[in-house]
LOMIPA-449029 format. One line per 4 residues: number of its first residue (from 0); for each residue z, x, y of C-alpha. Coordinates in Angstrom, 2 decimals. Layout:
// residues N
NUM = Z X Y  ... .
//
This chain:
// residues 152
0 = 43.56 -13.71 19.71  41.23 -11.16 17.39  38.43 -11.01 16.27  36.21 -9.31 13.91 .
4 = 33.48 -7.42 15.12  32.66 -5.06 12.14  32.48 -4.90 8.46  31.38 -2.38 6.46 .
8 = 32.02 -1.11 2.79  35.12 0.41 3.66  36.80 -0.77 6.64  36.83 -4.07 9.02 .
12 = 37.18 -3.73 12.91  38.80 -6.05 14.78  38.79 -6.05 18.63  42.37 -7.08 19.85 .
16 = 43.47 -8.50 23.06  43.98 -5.95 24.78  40.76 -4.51 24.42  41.75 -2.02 21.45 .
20 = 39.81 -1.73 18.50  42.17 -1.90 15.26  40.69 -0.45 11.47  42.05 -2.19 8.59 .
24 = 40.95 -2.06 4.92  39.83 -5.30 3.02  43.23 -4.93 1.06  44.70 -5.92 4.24 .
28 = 43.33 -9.17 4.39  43.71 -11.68 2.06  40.32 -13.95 2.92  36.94 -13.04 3.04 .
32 = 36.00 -11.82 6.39  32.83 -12.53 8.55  31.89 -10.75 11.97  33.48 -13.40 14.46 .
36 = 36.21 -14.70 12.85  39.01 -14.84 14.92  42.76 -13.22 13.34  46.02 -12.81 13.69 .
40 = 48.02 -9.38 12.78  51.08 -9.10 11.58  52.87 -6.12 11.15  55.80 -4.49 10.39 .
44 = 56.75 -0.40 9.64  55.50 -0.52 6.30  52.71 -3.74 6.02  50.02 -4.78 8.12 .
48 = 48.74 -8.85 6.98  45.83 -9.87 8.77  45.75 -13.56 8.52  42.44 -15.89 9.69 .
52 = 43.04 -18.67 12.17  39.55 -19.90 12.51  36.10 -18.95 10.93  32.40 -18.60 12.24 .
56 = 31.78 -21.38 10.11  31.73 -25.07 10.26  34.63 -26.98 8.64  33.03 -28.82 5.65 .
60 = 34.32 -32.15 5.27  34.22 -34.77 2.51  34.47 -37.90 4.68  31.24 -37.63 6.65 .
64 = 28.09 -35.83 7.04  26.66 -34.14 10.15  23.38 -32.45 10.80  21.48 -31.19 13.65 .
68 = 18.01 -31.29 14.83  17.54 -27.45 16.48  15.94 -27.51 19.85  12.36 -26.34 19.38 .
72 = 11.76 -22.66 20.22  7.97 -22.63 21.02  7.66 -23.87 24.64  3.83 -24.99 25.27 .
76 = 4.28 -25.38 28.84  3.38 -21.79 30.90  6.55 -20.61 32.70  5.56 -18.83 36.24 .
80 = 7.43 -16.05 37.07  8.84 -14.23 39.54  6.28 -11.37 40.47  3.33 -13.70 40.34 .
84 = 2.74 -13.34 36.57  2.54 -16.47 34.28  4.25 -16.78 30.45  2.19 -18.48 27.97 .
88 = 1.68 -19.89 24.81  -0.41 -17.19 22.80  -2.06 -19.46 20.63  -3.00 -21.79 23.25 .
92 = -4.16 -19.58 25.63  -6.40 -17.47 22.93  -8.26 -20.61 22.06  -8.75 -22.21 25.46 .
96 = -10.39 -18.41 25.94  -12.76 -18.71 22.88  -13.61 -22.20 23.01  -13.81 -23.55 26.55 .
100 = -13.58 -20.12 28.53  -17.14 -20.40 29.33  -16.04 -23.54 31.43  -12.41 -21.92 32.86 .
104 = -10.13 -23.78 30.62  -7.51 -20.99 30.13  -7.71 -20.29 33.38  -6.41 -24.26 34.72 .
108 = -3.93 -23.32 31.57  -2.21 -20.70 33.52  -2.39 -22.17 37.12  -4.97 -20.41 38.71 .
112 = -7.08 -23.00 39.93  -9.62 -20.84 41.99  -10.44 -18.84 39.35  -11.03 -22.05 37.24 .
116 = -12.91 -23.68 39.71  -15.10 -20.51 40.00  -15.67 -20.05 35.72  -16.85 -24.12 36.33 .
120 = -19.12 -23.46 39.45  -21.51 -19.99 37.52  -21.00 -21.64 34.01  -24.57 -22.23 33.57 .
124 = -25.04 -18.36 34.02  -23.15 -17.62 30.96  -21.51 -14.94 33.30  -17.75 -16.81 32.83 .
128 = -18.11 -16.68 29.00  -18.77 -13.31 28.62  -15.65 -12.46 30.97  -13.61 -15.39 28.63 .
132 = -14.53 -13.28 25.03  -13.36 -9.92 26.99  -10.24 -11.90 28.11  -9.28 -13.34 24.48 .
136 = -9.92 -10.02 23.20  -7.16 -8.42 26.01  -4.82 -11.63 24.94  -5.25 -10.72 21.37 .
140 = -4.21 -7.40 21.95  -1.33 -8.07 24.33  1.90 -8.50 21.26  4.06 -12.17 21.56 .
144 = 7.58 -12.01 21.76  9.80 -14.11 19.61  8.90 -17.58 21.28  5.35 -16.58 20.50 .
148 = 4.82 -16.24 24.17  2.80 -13.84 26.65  2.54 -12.50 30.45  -1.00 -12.99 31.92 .
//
């Protein structure tokens, strides 16, 4: 089966099965085309037809109506990964910094205890908060990726 894989003002590609990449003009087909739609070619020596067998699209249907609830893209939870670093929430982490840094909340957010344990034993020497505005100020800087999300 082919597919589409490229429009543009002029032409549309569409990757056959073989793993060739055929050019047709839009005169060629006789449906609107979008980029994953798959085709079927028909050809002879002096016409090509280019005729869709399914779209990208959902089938719209009279009889009943279907929605769905998309999964929710912003995970709160930090992820731990692989070399010892830990993904977080940006947000999160940025005001556990400012507000209860002084006390090692951000640092129980991304599972190092010790270090929490430590901001709690010296808070009373102001010490810890002074190292948490320094470390919302790195977070700040560091840039989220899509999910909103950040390596400590």
């Amino acid at each position: 089966m082919a597919v589409i894989i490229e429009i543009t003002d002029s032409k549309v590609l569409v990757g056959t099965d073989d793993g060739g990449i055929r050019e047709f003009s839009h005169s060629d087909l006789h449906f609107y085309p979008r980029v994953g739609d798959e085709v079927l070619i028909f050809e002879n020596e002096d016409k090509v037809c280019v005729v869709k067998t399914r779209s990208t699209e959902p089938q719209k249907s009279s009889e009943s109506f279907t929605f769905s609830i998309p999964k929710p893209q912003r995970p709160n939870n930090p992820v731990e990964l692989d070399n010892g670093q830990v993904s977080v929430n940006k947000v999160i982490y940025c005001l556990l910094c400012i507000l209860l840094g002084g006390f090692g909340a951000h640092k129980f957010y991304v599972h190092r205890i010790g270090t929490g344990v430590l901001y709690l034993l010296f808070c009373w020497t102001v010490i810890p908060f002074i190292i948490a505005v320094v470390e919302f100020c790195i977070a700040l800087g560091i840039p989220a990726d899509e999910n909103g999300m950040i390596i400590i």
